[in-house]
N, C-alpha and C positions, 0 to 999 in steps of 0.2 A: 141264437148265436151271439156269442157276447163281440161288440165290437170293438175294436184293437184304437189307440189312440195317441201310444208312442213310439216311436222310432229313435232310432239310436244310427249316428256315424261316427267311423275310426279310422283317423288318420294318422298311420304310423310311418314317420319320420326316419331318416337317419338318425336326427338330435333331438326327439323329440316326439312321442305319441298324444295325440288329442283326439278327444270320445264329447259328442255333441248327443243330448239326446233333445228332441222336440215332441210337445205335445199340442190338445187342440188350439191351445192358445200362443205357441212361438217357443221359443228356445226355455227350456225348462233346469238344463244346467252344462256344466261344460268341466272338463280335467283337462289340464298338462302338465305329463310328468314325461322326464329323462328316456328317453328308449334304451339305454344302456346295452349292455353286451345280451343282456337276455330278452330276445324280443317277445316271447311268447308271454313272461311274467308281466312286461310294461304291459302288453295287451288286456290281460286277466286285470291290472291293479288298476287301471285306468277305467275302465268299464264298469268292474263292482265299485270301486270311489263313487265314480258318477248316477250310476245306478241308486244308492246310499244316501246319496245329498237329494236325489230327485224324489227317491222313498218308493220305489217302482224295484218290482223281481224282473230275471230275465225273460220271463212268461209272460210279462206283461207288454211286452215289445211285439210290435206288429209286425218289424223286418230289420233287420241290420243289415249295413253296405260297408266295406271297408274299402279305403284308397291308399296312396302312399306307396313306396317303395317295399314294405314289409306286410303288403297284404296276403302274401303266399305263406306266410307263419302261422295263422291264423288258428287258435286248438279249439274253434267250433265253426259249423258250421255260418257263411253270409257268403251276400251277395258283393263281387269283387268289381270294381273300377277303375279307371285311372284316374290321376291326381288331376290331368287336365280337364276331363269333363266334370270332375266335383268343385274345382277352384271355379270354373266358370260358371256352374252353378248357382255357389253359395256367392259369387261375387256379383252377382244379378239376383237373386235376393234382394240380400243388403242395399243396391243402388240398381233398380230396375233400367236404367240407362246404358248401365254399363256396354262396351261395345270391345275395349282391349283391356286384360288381365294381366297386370305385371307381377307373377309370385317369386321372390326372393328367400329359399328355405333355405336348411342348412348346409348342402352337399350341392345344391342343382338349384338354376336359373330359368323361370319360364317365361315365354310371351304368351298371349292366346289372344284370338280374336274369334269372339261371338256376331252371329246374323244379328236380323235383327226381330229371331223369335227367342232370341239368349242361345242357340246353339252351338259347339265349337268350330269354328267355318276354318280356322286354318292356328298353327303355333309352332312356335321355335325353342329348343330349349339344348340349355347347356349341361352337360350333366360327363364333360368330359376333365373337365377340371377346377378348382373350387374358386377362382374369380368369381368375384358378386355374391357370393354365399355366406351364409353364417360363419361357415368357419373358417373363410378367409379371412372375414372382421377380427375371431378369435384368434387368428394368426399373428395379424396386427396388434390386435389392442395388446398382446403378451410382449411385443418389440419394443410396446410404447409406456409398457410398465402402467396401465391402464383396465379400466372393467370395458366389458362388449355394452354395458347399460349406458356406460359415461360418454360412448361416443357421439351419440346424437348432441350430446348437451355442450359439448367439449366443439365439436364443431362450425357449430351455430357461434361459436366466440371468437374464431377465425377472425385476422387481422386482414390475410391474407389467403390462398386455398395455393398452394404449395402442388403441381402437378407431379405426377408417378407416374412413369412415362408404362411399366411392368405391370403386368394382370395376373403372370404367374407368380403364385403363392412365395418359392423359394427368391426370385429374384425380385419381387417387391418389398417381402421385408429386408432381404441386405438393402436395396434402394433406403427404406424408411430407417435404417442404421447407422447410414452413412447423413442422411440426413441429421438426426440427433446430433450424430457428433460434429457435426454442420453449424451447430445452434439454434436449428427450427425449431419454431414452436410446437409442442404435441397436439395444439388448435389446429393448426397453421395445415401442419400434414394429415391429420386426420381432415380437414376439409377439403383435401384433395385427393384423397384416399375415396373417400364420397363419389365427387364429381367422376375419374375415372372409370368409377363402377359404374357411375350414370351412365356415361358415355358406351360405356361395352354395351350396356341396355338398349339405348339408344339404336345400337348401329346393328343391335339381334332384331329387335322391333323393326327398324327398316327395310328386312328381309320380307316382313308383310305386308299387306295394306292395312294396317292399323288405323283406327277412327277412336273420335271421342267419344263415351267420354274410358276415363281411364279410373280404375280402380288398383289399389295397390293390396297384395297380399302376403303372409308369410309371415317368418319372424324378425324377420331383416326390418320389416316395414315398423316395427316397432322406435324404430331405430330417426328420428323425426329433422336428424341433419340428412341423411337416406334420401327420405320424403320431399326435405328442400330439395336436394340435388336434381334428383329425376323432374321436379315442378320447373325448374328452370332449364334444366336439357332439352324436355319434352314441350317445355313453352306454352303447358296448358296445366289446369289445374289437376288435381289429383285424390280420387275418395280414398276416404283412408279409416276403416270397419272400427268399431270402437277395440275390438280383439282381432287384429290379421292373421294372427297364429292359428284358430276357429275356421279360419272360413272352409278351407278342405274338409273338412268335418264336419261342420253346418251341412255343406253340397251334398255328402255324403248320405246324412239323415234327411235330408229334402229327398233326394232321390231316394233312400228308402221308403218315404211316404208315399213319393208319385208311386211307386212300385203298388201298390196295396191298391192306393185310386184305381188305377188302372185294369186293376187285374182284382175285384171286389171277392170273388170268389177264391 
């Protein structure tokens, strides 16, 4: 019987699908691309990409798991999870400590809190409106005549962090409009634009018993004025994956492995 050695996870995203595949020795390679209107194609272009780069067929896959919002698309057959028990997966990996999960994705806001064998012991998530989300930055950074890349960098230059009293998408950017025509800086507000978000964070997370240490994930996390904000909200430090966009994905292919361990037959 020939033995199996890689595994593949797929986390498809609103804005975003990513395909993790691992083999004996750790993360063998990784794709993200756009989910666009056709989720079944991101799926297929994602998977053979990474498949391609890593030099591996799909026969050569032990197990595939899929997570994410658009795992019901899915035009073959894997095993299905949710986004929270693979973020806290792949987020105890990366930092075996880990104990709360803060993922920031495109559309939805999560908290999680892991035991302390890494398991999901309790979380909160938003996923009713796009406060804290990818594409509420996208909302903004188009007000502010600005890229979603430049805002971490742009905020960090911050004179001053300019508060937004509004979390809702429509009435924060008039907020951030009337501001411009105010004279603020696009530092100024984009560092309060930050903080605010931290603060939603904050007061989701206080719905738990949240403990340290903390990992941050997503693609928000990318974002490293973000990262300040929440370090100084949350008053502790903050891991932060060298890829946060991955780590659902990661979780994903980790638990495709355990699966296999597990169940050798």
């Amino acid at each position: 019987m020939r033995q199996t050695l890689f595994y593949a996870g797929i986390d498809i995203g609103s804005l975003s699908t990513e395909v993790v595949v691992i083999g004996p020795h750790g993360l063998m390679g990784s794709t993200i691309i756009p989910t666009g209107f056709d989720i079944r194609r991101a799926i297929q272009s994602s998977l053979e990409t990474t498949l391609k780069d890593v030099g591996i067929g799909r026969s050569d896959l032990g197990a595939l798991v899929a997570t994410g919002y658009g795992r019901l698309n899915l035009p073959f057959p894997a095993t299905q999870v949710t986004e929270i028990t693979c973020h806290g997966r792949g987020a105890r990996h990366l930092f075996p400590a880990t104990r709360t999960v803060i993922d920031l994705g495109g559309q939805d806001s999560k908290v999680i809190v892991l035991d302390d064998r890494g398991r999901v012991s309790d979380f909160v998530m938003n996923d009713k409106c796009a406060a804290g989300t990818g594409r509420f930055l996208e909302v903004m950074a188009g007000a502010l005549e600005t890229q979603v890349d430049e805002m971490g960098r742009l905020s960090l230059q911050a004179a001053k962090h300019i508060p937004i009293s509004s979390m809702c998408t429509v009435f924060a950017e008039s907020e951030v409009v009337s501001l411009i025509a105010q004279g603020a800086s696009r530092e100024d507000i984009i560092g309060g634009l930050h903080d605010s978000i931290a603060s939603r964070i904050y007061r989701m997370a206080k719905r738990l018993r949240i403990d340290q240490e903390i990992t941050f994930t997503g693609g928000v996390a990318k974002n490293l004025g973000m990262v300040d904000a929440l370090k100084r909200r949350f008053r502790a430090s903050v891991n932060l994956p060298d890829e946060p966009q991955i780590v659902g994905a990661l979780g994903a292919a980790l638990i495709a492995r355990d699966s296999v361990r597990s169940n050798p037959s």
